[in-house]
CHARMM internal coordinates of N, CA and C (Angstrom, degrees):
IC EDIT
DIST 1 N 1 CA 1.4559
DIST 1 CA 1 C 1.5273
ANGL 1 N 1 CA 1 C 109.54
DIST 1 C 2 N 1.2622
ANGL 1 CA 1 C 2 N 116.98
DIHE 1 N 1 CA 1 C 2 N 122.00
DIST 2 N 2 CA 1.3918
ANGL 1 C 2 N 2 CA 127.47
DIHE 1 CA 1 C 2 N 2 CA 166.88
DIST 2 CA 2 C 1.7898
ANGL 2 N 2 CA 2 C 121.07
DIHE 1 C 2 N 2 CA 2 C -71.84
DIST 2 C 3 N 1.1859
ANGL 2 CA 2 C 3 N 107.30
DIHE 2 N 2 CA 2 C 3 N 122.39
DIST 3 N 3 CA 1.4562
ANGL 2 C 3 N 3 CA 121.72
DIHE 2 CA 2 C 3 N 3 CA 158.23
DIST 3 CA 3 C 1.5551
ANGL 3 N 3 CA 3 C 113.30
DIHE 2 C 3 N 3 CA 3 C 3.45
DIST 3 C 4 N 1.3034
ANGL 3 CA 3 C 4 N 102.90
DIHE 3 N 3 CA 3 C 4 N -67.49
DIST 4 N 4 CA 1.9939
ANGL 3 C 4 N 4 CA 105.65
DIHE 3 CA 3 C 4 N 4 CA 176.06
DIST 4 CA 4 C 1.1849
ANGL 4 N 4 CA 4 C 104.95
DIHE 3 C 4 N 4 CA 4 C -60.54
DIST 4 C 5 N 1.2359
ANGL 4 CA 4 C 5 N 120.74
DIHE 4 N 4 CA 4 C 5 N -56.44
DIST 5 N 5 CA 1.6876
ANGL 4 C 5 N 5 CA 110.84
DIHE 4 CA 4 C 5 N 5 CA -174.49
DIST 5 CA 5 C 1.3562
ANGL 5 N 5 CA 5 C 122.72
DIHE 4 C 5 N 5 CA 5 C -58.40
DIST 5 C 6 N 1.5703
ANGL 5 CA 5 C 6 N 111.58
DIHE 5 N 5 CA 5 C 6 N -27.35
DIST 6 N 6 CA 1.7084
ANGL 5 C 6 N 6 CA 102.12
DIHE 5 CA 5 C 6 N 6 CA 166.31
DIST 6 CA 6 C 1.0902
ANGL 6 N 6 CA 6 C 132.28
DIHE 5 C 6 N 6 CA 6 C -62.84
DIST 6 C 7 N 1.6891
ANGL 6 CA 6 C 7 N 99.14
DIHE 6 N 6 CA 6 C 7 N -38.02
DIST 7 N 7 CA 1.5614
ANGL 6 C 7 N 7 CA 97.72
DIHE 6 CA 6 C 7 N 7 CA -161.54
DIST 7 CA 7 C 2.0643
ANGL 7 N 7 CA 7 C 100.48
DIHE 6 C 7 N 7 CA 7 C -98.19
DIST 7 C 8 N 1.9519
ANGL 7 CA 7 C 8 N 110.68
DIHE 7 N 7 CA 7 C 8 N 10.24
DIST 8 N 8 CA 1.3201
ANGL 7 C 8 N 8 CA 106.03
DIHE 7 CA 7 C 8 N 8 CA 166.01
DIST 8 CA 8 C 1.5212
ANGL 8 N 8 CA 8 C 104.81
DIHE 7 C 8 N 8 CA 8 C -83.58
DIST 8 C 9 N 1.5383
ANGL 8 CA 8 C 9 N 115.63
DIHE 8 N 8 CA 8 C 9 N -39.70
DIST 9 N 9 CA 1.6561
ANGL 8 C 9 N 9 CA 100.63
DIHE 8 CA 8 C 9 N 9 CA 165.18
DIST 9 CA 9 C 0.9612
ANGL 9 N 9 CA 9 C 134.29
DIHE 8 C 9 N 9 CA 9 C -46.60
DIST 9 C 10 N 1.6587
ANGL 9 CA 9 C 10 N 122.87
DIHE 9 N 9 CA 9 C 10 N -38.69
DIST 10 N 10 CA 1.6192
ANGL 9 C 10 N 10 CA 126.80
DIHE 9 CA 9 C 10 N 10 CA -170.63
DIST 10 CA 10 C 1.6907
ANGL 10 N 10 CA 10 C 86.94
DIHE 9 C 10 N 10 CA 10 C -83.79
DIST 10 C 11 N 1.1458
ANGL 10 CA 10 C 11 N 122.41
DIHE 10 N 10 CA 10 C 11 N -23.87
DIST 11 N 11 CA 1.9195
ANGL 10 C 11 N 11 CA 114.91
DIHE 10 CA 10 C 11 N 11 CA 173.24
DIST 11 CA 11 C 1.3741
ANGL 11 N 11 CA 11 C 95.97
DIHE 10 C 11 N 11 CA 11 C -46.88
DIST 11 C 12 N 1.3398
ANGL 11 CA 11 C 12 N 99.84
DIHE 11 N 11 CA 11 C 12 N -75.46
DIST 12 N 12 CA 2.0946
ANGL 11 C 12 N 12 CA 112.26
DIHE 11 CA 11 C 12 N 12 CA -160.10
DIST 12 CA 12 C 1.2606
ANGL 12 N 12 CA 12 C 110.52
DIHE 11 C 12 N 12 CA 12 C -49.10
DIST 12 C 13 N 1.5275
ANGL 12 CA 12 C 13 N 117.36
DIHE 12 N 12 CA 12 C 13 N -55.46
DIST 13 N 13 CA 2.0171
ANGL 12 C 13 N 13 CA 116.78
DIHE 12 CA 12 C 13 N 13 CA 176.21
DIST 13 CA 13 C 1.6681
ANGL 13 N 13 CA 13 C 105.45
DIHE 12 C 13 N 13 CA 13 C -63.51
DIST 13 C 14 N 1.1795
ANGL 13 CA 13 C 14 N 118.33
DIHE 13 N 13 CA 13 C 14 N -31.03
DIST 14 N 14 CA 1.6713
ANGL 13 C 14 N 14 CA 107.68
DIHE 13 CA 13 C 14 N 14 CA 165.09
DIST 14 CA 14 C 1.5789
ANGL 14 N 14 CA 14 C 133.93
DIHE 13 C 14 N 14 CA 14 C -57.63
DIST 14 C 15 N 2.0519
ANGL 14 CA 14 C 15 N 92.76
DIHE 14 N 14 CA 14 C 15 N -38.77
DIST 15 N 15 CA 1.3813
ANGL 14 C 15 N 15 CA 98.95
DIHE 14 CA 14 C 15 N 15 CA 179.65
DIST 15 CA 15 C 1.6990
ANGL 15 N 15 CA 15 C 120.15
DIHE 14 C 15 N 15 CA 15 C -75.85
DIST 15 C 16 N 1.6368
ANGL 15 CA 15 C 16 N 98.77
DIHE 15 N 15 CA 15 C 16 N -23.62
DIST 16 N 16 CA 1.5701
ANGL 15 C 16 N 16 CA 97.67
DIHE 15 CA 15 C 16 N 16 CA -179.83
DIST 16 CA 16 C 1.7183
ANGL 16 N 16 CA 16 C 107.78
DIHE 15 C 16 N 16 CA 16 C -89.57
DIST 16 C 17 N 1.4758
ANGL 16 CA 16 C 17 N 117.87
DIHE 16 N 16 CA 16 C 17 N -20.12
DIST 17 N 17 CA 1.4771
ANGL 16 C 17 N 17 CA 96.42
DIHE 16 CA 16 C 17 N 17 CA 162.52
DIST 17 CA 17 C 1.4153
ANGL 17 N 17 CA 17 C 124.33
DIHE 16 C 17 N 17 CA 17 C -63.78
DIST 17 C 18 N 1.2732
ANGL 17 CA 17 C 18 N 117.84
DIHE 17 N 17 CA 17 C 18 N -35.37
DIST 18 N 18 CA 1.7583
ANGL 17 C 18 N 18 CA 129.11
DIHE 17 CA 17 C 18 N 18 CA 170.15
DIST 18 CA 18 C 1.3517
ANGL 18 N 18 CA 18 C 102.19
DIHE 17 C 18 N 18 CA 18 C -48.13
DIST 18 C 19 N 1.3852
ANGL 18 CA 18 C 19 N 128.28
DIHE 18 N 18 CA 18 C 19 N -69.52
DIST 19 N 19 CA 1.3069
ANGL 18 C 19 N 19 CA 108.32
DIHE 18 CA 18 C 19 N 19 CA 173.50
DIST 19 CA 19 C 1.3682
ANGL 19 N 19 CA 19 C 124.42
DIHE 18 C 19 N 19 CA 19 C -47.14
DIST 19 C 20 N 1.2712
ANGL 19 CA 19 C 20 N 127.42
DIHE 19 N 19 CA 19 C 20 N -52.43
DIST 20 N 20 CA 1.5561
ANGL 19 C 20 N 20 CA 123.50
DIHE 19 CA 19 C 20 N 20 CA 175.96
DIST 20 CA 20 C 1.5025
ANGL 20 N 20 CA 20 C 127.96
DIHE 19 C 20 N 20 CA 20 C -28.87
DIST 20 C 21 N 1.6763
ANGL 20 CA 20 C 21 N 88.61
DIHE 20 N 20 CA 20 C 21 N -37.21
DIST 21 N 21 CA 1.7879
ANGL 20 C 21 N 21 CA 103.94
DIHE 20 CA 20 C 21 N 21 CA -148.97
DIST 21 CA 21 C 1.9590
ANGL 21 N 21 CA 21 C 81.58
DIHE 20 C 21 N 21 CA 21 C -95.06
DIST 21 C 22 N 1.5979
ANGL 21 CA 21 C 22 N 118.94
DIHE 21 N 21 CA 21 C 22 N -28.23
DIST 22 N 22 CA 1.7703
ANGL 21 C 22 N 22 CA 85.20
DIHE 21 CA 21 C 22 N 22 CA -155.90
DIST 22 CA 22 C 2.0128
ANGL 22 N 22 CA 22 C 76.22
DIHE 21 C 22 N 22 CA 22 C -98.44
DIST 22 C 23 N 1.3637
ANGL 22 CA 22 C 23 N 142.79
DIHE 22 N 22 CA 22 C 23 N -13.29
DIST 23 N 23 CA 1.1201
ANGL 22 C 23 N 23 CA 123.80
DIHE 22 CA 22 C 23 N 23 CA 144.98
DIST 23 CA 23 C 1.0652
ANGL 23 N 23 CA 23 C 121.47
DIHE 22 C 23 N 23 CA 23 C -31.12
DIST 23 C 24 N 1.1418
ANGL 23 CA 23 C 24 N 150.79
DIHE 23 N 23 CA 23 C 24 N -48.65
DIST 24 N 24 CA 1.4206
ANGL 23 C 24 N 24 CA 158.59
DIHE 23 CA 23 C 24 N 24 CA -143.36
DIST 24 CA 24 C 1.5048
ANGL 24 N 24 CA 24 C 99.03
DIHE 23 C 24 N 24 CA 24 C -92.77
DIST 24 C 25 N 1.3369
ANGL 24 CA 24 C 25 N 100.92
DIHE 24 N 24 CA 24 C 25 N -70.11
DIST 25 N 25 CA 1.8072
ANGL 24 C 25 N 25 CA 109.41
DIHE 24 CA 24 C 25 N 25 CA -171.78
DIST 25 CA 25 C 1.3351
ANGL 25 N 25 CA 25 C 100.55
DIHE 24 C 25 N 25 CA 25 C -60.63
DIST 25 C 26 N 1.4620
ANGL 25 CA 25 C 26 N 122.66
DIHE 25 N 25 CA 25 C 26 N -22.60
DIST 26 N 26 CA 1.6927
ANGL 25 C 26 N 26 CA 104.70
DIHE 25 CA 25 C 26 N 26 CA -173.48
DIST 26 CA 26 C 1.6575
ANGL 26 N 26 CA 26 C 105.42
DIHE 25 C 26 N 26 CA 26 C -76.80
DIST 26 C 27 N 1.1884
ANGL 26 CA 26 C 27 N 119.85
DIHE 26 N 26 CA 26 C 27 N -29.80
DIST 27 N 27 CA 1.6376
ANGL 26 C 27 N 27 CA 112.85
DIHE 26 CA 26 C 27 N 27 CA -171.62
DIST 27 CA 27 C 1.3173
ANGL 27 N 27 CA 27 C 97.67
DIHE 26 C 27 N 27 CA 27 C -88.71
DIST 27 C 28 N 1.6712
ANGL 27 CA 27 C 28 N 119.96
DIHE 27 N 27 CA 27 C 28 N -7.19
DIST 28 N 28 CA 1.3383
ANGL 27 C 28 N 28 CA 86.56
DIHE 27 CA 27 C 28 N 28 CA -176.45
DIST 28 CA 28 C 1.5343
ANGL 28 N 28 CA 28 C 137.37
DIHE 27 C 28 N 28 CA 28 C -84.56
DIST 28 C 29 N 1.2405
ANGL 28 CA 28 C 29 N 124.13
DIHE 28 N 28 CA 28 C 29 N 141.79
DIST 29 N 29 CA 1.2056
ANGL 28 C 29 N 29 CA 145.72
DIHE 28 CA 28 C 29 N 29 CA 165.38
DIST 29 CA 29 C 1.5595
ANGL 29 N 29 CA 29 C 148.67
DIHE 28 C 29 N 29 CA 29 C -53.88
DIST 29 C 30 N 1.2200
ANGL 29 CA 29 C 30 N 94.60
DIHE 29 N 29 CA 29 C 30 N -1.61
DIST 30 N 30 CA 1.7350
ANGL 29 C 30 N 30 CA 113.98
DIHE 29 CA 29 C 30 N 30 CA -159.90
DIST 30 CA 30 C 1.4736
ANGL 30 N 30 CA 30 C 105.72
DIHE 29 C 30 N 30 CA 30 C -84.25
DIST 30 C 31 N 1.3090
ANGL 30 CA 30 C 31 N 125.67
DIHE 30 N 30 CA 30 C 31 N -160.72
DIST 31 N 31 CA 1.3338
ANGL 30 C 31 N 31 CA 131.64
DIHE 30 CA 30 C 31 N 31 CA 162.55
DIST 31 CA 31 C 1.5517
ANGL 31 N 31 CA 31 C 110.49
DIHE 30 C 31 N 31 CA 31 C -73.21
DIST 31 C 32 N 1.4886
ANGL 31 CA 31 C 32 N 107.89
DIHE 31 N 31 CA 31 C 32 N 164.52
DIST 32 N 32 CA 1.4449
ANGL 31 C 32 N 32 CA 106.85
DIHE 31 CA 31 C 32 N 32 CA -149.57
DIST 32 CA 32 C 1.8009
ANGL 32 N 32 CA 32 C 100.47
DIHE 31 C 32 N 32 CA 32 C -70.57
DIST 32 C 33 N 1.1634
ANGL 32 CA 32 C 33 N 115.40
DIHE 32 N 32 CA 32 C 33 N 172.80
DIST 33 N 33 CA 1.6310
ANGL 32 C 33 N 33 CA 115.67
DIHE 32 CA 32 C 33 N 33 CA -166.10
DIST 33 CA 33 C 1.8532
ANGL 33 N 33 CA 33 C 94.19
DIHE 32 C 33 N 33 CA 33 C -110.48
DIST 33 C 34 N 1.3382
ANGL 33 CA 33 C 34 N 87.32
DIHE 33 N 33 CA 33 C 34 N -173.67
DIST 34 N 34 CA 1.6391
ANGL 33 C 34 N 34 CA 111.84
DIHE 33 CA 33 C 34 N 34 CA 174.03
DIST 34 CA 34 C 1.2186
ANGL 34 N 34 CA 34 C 85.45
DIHE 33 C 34 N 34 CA 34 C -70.19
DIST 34 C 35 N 1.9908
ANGL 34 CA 34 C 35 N 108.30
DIHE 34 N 34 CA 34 C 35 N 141.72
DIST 35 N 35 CA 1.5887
ANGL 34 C 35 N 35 CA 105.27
DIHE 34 CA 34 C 35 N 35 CA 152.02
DIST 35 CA 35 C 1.3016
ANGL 35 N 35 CA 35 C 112.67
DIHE 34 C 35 N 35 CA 35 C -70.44
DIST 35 C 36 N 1.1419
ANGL 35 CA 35 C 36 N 135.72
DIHE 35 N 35 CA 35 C 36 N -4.06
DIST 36 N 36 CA 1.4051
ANGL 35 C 36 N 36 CA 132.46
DIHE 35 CA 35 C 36 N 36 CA -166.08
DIST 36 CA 36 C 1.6822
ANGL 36 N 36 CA 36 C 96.71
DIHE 35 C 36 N 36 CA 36 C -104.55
DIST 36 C 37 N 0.8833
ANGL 36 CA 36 C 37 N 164.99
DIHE 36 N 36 CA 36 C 37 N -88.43
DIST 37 N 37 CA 1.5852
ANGL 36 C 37 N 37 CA 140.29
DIHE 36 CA 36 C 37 N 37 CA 113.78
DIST 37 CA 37 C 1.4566
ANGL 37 N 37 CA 37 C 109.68
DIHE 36 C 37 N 37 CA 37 C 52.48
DIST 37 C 38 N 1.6052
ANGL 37 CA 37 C 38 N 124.18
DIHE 37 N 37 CA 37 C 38 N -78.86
DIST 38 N 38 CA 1.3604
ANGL 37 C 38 N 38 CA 123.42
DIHE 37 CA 37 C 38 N 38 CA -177.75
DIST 38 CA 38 C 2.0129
ANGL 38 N 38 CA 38 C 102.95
DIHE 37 C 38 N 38 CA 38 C -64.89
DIST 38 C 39 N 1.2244
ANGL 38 CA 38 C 39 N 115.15
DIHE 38 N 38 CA 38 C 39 N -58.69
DIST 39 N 39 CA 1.3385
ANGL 38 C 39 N 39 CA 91.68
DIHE 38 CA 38 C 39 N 39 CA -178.95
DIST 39 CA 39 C 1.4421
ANGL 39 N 39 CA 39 C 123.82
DIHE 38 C 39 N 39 CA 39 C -57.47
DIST 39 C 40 N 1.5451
ANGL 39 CA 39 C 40 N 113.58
DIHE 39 N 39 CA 39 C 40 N -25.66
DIST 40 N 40 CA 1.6167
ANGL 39 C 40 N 40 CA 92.04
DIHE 39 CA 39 C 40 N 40 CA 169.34
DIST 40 CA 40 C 1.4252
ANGL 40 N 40 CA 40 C 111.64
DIHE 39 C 40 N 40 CA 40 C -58.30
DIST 40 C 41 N 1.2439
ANGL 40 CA 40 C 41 N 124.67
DIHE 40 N 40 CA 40 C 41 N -51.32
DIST 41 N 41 CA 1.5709
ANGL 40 C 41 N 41 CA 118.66
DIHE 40 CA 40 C 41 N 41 CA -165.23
DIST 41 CA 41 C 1.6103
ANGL 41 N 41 CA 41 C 100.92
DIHE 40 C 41 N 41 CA 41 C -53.81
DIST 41 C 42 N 1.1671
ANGL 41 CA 41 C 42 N 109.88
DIHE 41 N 41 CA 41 C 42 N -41.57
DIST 42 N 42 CA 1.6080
ANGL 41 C 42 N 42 CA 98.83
DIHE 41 CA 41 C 42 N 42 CA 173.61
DIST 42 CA 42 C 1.5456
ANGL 42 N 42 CA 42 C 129.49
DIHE 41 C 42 N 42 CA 42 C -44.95
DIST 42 C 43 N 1.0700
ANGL 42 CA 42 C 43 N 115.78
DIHE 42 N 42 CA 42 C 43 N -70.51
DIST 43 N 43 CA 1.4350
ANGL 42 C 43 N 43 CA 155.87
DIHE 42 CA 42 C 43 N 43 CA -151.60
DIST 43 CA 43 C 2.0959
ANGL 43 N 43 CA 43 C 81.05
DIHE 42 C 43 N 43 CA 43 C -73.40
DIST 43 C 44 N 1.4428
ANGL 43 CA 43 C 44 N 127.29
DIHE 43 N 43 CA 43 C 44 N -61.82
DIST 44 N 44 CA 1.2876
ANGL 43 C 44 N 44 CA 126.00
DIHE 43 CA 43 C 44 N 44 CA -170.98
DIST 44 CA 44 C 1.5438
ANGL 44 N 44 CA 44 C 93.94
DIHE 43 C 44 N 44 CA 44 C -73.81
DIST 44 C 45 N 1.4627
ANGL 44 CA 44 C 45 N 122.92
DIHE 44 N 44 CA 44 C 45 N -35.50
DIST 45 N 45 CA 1.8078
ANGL 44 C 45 N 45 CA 89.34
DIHE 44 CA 44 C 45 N 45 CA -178.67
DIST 45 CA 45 C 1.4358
ANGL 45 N 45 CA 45 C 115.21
DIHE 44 C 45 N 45 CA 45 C -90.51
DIST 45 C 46 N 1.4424
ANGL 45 CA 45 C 46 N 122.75
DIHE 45 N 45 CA 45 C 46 N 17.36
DIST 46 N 46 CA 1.6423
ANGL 45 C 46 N 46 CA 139.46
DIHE 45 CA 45 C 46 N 46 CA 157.62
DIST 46 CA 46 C 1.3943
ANGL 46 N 46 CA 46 C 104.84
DIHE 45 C 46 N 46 CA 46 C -55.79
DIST 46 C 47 N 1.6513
ANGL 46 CA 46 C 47 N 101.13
DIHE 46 N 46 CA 46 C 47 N -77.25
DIST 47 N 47 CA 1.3636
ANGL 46 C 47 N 47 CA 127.82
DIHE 46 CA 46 C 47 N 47 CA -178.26
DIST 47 CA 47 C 1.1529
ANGL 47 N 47 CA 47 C 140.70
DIHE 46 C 47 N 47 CA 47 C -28.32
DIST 47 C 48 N 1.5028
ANGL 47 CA 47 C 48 N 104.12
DIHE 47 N 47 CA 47 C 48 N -54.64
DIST 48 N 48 CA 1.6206
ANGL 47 C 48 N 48 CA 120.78
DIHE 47 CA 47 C 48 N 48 CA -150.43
DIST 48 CA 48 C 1.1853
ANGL 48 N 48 CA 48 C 100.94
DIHE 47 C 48 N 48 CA 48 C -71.95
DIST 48 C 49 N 1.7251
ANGL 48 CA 48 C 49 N 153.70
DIHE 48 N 48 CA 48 C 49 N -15.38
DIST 49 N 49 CA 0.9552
ANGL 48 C 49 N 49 CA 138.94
DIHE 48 CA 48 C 49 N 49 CA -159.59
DIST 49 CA 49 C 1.7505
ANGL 49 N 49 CA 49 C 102.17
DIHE 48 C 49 N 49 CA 49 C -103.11
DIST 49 C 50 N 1.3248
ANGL 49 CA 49 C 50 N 111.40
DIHE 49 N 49 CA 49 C 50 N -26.77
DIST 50 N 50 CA 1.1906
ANGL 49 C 50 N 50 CA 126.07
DIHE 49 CA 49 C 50 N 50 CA 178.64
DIST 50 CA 50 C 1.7151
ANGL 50 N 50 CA 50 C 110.14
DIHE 49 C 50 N 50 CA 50 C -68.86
DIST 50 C 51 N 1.1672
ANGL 50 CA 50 C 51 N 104.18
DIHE 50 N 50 CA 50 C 51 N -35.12
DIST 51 N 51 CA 1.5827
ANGL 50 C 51 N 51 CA 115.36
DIHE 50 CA 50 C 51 N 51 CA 175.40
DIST 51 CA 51 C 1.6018
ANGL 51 N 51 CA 51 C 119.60
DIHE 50 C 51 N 51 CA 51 C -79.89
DIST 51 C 52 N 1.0778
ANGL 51 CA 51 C 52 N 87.63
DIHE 51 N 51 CA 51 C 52 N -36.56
DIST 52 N 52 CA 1.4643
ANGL 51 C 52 N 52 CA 91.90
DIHE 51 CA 51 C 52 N 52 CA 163.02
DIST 52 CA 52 C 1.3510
ANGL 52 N 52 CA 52 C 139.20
DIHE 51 C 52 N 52 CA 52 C -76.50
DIST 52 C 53 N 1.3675
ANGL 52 CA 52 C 53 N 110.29
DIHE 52 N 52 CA 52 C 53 N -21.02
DIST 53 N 53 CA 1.3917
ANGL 52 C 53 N 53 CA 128.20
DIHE 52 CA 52 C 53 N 53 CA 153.25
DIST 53 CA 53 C 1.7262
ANGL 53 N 53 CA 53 C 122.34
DIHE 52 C 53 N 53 CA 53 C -71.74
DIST 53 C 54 N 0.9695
ANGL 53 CA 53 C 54 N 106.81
DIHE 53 N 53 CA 53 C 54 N -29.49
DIST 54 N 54 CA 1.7075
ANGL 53 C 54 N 54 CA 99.83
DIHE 53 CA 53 C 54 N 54 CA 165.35
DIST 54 CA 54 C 1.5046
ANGL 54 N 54 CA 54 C 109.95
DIHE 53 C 54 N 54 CA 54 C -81.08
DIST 54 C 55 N 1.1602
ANGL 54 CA 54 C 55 N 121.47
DIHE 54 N 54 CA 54 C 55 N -50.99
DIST 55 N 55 CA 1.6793
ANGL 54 C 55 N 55 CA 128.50
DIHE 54 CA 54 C 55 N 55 CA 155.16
DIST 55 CA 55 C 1.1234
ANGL 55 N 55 CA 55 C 124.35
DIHE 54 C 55 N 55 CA 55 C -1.13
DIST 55 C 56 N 2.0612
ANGL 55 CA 55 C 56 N 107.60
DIHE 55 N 55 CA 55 C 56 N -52.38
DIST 56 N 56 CA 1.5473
ANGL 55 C 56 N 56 CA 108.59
DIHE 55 CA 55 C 56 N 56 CA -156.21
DIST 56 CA 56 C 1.8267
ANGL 56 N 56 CA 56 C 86.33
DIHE 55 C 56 N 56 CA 56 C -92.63
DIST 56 C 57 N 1.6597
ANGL 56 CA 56 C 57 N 105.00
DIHE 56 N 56 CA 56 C 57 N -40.07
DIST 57 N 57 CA 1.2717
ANGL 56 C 57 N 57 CA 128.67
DIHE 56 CA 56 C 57 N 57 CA -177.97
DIST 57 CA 57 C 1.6334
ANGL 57 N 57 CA 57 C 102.34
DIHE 56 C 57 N 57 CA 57 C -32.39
DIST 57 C 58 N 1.1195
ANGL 57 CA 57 C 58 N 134.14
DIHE 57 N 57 CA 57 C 58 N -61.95
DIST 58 N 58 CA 1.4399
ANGL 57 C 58 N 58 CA 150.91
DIHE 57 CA 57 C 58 N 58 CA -139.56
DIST 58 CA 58 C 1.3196
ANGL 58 N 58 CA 58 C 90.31
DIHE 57 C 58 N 58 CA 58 C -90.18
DIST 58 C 59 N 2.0222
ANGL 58 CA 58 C 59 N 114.52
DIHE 58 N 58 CA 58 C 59 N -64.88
DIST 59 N 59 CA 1.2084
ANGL 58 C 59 N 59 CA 102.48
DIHE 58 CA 58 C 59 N 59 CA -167.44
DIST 59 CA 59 C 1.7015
ANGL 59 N 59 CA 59 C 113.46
DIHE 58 C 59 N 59 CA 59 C -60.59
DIST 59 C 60 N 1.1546
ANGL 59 CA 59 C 60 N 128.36
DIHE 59 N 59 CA 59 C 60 N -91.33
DIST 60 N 60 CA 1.4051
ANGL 59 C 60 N 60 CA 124.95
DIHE 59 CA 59 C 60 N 60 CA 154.62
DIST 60 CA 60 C 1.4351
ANGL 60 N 60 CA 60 C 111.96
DIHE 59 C 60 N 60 CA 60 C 15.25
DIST 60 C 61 N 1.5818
ANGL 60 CA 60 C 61 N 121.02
DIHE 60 N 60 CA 60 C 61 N -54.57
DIST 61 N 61 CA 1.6555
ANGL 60 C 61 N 61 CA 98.55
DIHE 60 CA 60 C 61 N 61 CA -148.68
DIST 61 CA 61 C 1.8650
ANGL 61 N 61 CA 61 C 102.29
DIHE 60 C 61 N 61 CA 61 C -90.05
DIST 61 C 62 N 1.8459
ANGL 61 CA 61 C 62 N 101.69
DIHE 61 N 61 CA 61 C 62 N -11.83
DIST 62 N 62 CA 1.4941
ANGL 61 C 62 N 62 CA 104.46
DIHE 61 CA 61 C 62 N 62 CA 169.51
DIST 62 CA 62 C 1.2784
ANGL 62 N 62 CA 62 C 117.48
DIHE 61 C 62 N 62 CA 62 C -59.81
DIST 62 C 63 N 1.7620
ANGL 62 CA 62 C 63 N 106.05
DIHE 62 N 62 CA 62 C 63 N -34.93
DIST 63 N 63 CA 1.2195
ANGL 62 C 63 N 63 CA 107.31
DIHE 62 CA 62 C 63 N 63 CA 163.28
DIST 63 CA 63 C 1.1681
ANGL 63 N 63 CA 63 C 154.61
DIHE 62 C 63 N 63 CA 63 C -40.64
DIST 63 C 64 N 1.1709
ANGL 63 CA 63 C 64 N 116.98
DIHE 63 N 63 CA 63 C 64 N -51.64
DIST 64 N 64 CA 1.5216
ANGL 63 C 64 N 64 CA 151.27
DIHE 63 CA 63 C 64 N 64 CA 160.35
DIST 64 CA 64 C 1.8716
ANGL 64 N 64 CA 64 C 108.85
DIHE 63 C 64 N 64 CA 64 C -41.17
DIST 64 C 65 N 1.2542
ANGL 64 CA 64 C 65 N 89.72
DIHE 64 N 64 CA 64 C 65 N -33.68
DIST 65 N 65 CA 1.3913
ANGL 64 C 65 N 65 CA 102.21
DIHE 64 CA 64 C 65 N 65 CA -162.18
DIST 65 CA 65 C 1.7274
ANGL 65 N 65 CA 65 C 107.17
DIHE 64 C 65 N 65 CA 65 C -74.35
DIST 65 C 66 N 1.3624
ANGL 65 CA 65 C 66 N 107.10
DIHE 65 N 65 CA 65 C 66 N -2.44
DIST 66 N 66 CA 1.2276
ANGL 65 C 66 N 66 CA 110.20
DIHE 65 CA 65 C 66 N 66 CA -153.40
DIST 66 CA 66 C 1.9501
ANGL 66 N 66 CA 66 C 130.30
DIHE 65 C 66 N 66 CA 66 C 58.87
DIST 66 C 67 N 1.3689
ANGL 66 CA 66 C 67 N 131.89
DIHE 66 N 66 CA 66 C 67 N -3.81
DIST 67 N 67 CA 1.1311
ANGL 66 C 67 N 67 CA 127.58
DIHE 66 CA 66 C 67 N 67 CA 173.26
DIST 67 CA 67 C 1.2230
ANGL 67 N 67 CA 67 C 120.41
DIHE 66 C 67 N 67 CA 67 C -105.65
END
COOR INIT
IC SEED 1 N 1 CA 1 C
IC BUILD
């Protein structure tokens, strides 16, 4: 496994925890949070799709490469 392809996997399991985590904070319901807390949930459910696209990008394109 080449260098790009590792760190496009740790891209893709990063990008779908980001979704998880600013899914989560958006329905949530509780008493009010850390602002520092609420902008992560922000900022990761911005993100995650963008991260996940270099992710597939990276893994795949090591591919291609043959190494």
């Amino acid at each position: 496994m080449t260098t790009y392809r590792i760190i496009g996997i740790v891209l893709i399991v990063i990008g779908i925890g980001m979704l998880f985590l600013g899914a989560s904070l958006f329905t949530y319901q509780g008493p009010p949070l850390n602002p520092i807390v609420s902008k992560m949930g922000e900022y990761s459910f911005f993100w995650w799709l963008p991260t996940l696209i270099v992710g597939i990008g990276l893994t795949f394109g090591s591919k291609r490469k043959g190494k």
